[in-house]
C-alpha positions as CSV (number, residue, x, y, z in Angstrom):
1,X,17.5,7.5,-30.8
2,X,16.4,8.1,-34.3
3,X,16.8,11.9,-35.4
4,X,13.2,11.1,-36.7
5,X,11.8,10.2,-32.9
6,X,13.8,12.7,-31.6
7,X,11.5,15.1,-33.3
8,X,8.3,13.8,-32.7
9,X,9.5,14.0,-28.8
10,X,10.9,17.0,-29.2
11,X,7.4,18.6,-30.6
12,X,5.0,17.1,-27.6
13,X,7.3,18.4,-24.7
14,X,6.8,21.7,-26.5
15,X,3.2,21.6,-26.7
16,X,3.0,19.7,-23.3
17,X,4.9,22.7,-21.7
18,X,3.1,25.0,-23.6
19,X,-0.1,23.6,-22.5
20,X,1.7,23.6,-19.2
21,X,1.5,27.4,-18.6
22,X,-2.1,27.6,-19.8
23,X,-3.3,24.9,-17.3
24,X,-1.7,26.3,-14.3
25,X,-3.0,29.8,-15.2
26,X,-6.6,28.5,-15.2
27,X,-5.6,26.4,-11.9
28,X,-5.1,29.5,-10.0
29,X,-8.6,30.0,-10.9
30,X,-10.0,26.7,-9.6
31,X,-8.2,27.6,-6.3
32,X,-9.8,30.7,-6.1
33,X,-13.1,29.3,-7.1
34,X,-13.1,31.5,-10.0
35,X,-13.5,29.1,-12.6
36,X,-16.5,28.3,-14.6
37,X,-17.0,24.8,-15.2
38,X,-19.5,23.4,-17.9
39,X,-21.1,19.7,-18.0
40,X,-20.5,17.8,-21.3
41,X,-23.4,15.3,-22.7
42,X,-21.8,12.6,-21.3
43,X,-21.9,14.2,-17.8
44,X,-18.3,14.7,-17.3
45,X,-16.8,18.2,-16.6
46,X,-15.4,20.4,-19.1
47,X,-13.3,23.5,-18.4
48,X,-11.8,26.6,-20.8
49,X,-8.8,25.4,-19.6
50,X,-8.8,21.9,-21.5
51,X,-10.4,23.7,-24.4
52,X,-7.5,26.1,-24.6
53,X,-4.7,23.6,-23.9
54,X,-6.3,21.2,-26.8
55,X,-6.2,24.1,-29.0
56,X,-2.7,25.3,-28.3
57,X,-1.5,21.5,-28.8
58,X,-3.0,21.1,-31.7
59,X,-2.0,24.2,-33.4
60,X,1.5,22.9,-32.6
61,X,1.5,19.9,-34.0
62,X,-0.4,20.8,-37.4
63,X,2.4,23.8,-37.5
64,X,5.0,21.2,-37.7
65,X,3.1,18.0,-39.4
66,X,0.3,19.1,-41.0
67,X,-0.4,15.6,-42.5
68,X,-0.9,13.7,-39.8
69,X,-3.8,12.8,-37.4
70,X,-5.4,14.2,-34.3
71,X,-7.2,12.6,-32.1
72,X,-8.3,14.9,-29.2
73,X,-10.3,14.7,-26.1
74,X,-12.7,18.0,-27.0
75,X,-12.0,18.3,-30.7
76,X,-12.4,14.8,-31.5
77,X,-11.2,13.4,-34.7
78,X,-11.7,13.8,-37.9
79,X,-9.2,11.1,-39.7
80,X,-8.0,11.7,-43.4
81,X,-6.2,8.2,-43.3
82,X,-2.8,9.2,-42.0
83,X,-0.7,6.5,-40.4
84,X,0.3,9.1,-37.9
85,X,-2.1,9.8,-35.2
86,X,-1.5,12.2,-32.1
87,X,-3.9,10.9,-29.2
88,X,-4.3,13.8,-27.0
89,X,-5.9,14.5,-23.7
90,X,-5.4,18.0,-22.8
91,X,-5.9,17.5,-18.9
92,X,-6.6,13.9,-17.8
93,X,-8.1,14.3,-14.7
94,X,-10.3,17.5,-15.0
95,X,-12.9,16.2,-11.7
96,X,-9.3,16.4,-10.0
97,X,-8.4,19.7,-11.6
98,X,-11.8,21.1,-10.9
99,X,-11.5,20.0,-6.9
100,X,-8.3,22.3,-6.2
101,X,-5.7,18.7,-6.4
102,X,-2.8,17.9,-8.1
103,X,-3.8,14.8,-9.8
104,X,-4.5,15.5,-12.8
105,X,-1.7,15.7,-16.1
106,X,-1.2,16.5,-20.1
107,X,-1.4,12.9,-22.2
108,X,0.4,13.4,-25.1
109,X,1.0,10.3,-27.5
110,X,2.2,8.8,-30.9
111,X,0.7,6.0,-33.3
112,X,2.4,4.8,-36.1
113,X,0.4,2.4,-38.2
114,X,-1.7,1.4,-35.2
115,X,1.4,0.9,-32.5
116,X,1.9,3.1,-30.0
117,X,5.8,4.6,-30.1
118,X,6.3,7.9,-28.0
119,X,4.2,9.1,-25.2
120,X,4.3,11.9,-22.9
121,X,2.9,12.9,-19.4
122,X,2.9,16.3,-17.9
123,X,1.2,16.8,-14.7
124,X,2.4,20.5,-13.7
125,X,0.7,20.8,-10.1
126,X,3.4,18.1,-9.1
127,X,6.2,19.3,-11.0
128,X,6.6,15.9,-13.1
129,X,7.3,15.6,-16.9
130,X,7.1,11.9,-18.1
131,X,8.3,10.6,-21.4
132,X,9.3,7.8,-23.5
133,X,9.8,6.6,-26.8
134,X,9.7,2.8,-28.0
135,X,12.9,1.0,-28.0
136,X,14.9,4.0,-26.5
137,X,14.0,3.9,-22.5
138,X,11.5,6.0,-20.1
139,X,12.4,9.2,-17.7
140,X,10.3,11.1,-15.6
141,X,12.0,14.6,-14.8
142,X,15.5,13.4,-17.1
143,X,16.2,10.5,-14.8
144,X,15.6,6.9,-16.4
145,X,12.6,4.8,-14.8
146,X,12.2,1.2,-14.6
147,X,10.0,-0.9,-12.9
148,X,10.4,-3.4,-9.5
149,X,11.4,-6.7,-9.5
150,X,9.1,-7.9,-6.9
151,X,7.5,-11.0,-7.8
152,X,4.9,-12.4,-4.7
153,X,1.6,-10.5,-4.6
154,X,1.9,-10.3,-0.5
155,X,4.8,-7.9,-0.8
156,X,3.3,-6.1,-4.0
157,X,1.8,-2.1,-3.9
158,X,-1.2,-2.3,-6.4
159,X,-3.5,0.8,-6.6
160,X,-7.2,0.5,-8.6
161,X,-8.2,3.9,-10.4
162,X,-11.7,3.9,-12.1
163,X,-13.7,0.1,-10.5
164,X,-17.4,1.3,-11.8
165,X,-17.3,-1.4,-15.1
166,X,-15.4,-4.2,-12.9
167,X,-17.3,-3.8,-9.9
168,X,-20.4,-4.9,-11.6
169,X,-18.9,-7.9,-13.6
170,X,-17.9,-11.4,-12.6
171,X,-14.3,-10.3,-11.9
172,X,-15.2,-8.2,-9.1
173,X,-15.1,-11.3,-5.7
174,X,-11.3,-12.2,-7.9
175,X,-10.3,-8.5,-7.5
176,X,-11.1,-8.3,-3.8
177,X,-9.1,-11.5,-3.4
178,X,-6.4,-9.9,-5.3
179,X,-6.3,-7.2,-3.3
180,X,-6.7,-8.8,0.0
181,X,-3.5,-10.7,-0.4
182,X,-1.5,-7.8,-2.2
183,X,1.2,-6.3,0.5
184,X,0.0,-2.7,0.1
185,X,-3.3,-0.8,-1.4
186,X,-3.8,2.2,-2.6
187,X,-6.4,4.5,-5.0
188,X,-4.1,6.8,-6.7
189,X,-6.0,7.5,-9.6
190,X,-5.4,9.5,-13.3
191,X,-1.5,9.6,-14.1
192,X,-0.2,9.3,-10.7
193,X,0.1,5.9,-10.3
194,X,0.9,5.2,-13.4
195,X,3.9,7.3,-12.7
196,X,5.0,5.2,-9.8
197,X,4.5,1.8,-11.8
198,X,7.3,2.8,-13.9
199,X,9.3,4.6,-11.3
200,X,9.3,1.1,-9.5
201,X,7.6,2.3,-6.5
202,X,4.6,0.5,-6.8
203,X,3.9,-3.1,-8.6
204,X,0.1,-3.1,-10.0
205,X,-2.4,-0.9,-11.3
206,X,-5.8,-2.1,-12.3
207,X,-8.5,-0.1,-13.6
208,X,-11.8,-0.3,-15.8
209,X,-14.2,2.8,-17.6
210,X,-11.0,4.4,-19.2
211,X,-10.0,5.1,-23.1
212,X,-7.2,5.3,-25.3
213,X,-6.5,9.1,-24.4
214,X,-6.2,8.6,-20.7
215,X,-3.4,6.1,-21.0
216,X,-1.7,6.2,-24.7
217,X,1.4,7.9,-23.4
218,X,1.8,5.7,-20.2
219,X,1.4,2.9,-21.9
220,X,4.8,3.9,-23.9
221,X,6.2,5.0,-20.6
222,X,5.8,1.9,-18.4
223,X,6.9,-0.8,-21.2
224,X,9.9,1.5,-21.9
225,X,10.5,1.1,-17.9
226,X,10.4,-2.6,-18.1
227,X,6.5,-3.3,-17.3
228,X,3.6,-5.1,-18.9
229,X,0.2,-3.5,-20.0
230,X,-2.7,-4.9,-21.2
231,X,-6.4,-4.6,-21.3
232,X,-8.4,-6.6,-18.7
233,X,-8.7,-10.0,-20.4
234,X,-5.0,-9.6,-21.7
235,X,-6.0,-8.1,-24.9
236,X,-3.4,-5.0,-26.7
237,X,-3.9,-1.7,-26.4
238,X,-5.3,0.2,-28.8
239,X,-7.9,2.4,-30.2
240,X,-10.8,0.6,-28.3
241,X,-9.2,-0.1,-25.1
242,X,-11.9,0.4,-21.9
243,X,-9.4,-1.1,-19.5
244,X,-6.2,-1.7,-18.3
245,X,-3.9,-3.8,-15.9
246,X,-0.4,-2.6,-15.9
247,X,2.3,-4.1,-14.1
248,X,5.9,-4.3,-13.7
249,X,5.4,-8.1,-15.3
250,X,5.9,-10.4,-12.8
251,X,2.5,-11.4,-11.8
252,X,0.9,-10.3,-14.8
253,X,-0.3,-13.5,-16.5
254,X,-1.4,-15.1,-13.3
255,X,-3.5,-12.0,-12.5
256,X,-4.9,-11.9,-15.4
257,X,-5.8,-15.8,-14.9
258,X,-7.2,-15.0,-11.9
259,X,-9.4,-11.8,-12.7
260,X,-10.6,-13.9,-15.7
261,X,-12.8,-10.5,-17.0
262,X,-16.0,-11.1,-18.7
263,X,-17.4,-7.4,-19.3
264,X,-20.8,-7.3,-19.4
C-alpha cells in the first residue's frame, strides 16, 4: 500500500468514526421517537443527524486537503476542478435510520481523475466498518473479504434493493425469471447486502433509482473482494450511475444478457 493511499484511508475512517458517534447519538433519538425529521424537495427524509455527520466529515477532510473536491449528499458540490473528489453520503439509508433499524451506514469514497480508488462503509447499528482501496484488497471489521465462487444461478443468493425504475421497464418479466431460478432471494437493501456480496455470503445484487453516493465506496469494496459491478446495461460506474448489478462475476455477463435494460 502506497504511504499516499494509506493516508487518504487513514482520513475517512477518521471522519467515518467521527461521524460514527454523532449518528448513534441522534439514533438514540429515533428510538425514543425524539427526533425531528424534515422532508427534502425531492420527498426524501432529512434528519440533523445527516446534516451534522456531513458537516463534521467535511470539515475533516478540507482540514487535511483543502484542495480537493466534495461532493456531498446535503451540501452538494461546488467543483473548483480538482482531480480529487470525496463522494460522501453521511447516512445511506435515513428511511431505515428514521424507522428505529440498523440498515443504514456512512459512504465514504475517493475519485481520482474520474476512477474510483478507496471507499469506505460504516454502518454503526451493526457494528461493521468496511473498507478498501484499489489494487490493495477489501476488509470488513480487519479481516480480508472476497467474494464466492458459485457459478449456476440455481444455487446463487441474489437480493434486489431499490426495483421502482426496473419494475416499469422492459427488464422487469427477465428479472422475475432471474429471480425465479436463483437458489435463494432476499431484499436486503442500502449497504447491507452489499456487505455480504464481498463477504461471499451472497452472489447477486441488483438494484435500480440509486446514485453515485449510495454505492461509490462499495463499489471499491466488492471489486477489491474479487466481484464485478456495473450499471444495468453493463455500463462503468461513475458520476451518473442510476443503477447497479454487482456480483461476485460469475454470472455477470449472462445476466446482464438476459436483463437486456432499456430504461425508459
Amino acid at each position: 500500500m502506497s504511504k499516499e493511499n494509506y493516508n487518504y484511508l487513514e482520513i475517512a475512517l477518521l471522519a467515518a468514526k467521527a461521524a460514527s458517534k454523532v449518528i448513534t447519538g441522534y439514533y438514540q433519538l429515533v428510538l425514543d421517537n425524539k427526533l425531528e425529521i424534515e422532508i427534502k424537495a425531492d420527498q426524501s427524509p432529512v434528519t440533523i443527524a445527516d446534516k451534522e455527520a456531513e458537516t463534521l466529515i467535511r470539515e475533516i477532510i478540507q482540514q487535511h486537503y483543502p484542495d480537493h473536491d466534495i461532493y456531498g449528499e446535503e451540501h452538494g458540490h461546488a467543483a473548483s476542478g480538482s482531480d480529487f473528489l470525496w463522494l460522501i453520503d453521511p447516512i445511506d439509508g435515513t428511511k431505515s435510520f428514521i424507522r428505529g433499524y440498523g440498515f443504514f451506514s456512512i459512504q465514504i469514497a475517493l475519485m481520482i481523475e474520474g476512477e474510483l480508488v478507496m471507499g469506505v462503509s460504516c454502518a454503526p447499528a451493526m457494528d461493521e466498518l468496511a473498507w478498501a482501496i484499489a489494487g490493495e484488497g477489501a476488509y470488513l471489521n480487519d479481516h480480508p473479504l472476497a467474494v464466492s465462487q458459485i457459478n449456476q444461478l440455481s444455487q446463487s443468493t441474489i437480493s434486489t434493493g431499490n426495483l421502482g425504475s426496473i419494475a416499469s421497464s422492459n427488464s422487469w418479466q427477465a428479472v422475475g425469471k432471474i429471480l425465479t431460478n436463483s437458489g435463494k432471494t432476499r431484499g436486503y437493501g442500502d449497504f447491507y447486502h452489499y456487505h455480504r456480496l464481498a463477504a461471499g455470503q451472497l452472489e447477486i445484487v441488483l438494484e435500480s433509482d440509486l446514485n453515485i453516493l449510495d454505492i461509490a465506496a462499495l463499489t471499491v469494496i466488492i471489486r477489491e473482494a474479487g466481484g464485478v459491478v456495473t450499471d444495468l446495461r453493463g455500463g462503468a460506474i461513475s458520476l451518473t450511475t442510476s443503477s447497479l448489478l454487482a456480483s461476485n462475476g460469475q454470472q455477470h455477463t449472462n445476466l446482464l444478457k438476459q436483463l437486456n435494460y432499456q430504461p425508459d
